[in-house]
N, C-alpha and C positions, 0 to 999 in steps of 0.2 A: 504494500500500500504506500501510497505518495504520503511524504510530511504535509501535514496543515492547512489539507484541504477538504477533510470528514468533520462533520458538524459533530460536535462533543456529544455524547451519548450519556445520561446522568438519570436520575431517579427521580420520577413525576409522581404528582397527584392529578389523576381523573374526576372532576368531580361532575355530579349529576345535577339539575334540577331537582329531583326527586330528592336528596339529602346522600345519595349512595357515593362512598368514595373508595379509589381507586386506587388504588400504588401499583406502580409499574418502570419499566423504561422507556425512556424514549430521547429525543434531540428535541423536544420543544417543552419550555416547564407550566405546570401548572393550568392542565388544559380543563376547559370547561364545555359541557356538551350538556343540547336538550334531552336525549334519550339514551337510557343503559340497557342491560340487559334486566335491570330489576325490574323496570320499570315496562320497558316494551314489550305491546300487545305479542307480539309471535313469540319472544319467550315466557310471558305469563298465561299465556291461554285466556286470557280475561276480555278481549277484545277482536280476538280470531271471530270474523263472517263463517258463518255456516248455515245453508239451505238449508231450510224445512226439510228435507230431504224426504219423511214419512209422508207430511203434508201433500207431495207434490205426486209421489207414488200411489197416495188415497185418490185423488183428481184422476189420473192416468187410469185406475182401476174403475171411480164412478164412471168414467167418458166412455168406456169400453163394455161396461157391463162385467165386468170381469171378477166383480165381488160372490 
């Protein structure tokens, strides 16, 4: 590797909106982000869209006669 031209690599805090913080590494300090893994829908399951799925199956079955 070339002298003094890699950005210094040092010990960060991540911190969240939500209050969640982070320690890590990285080349920039003290970063701040709207959304973590505590907090986001796809890793909490709290906000994952899901079709009616039943619902839509019952429809299909009423339209067809197939009950």
């Amino acid at each position: 590797m070339r002298e003094k031209i890699h950005p210094k690599y040092e010990q960060t805090t991540i911190t969240c909106v939500c209050g969640n913080v982070i320690e890590t590494g990285s080349t920039r300090k003290d970063i701040k982000v709207e959304v973590c893994s505590k907090c986001h829908p796809f890793y909490t399951g709290g906000g994952q869209r899901f079709l009616d799925a039943g619902g839509r199956v019952d429809k299909f079955k009423k339209k067809y006669g197939l009950e």
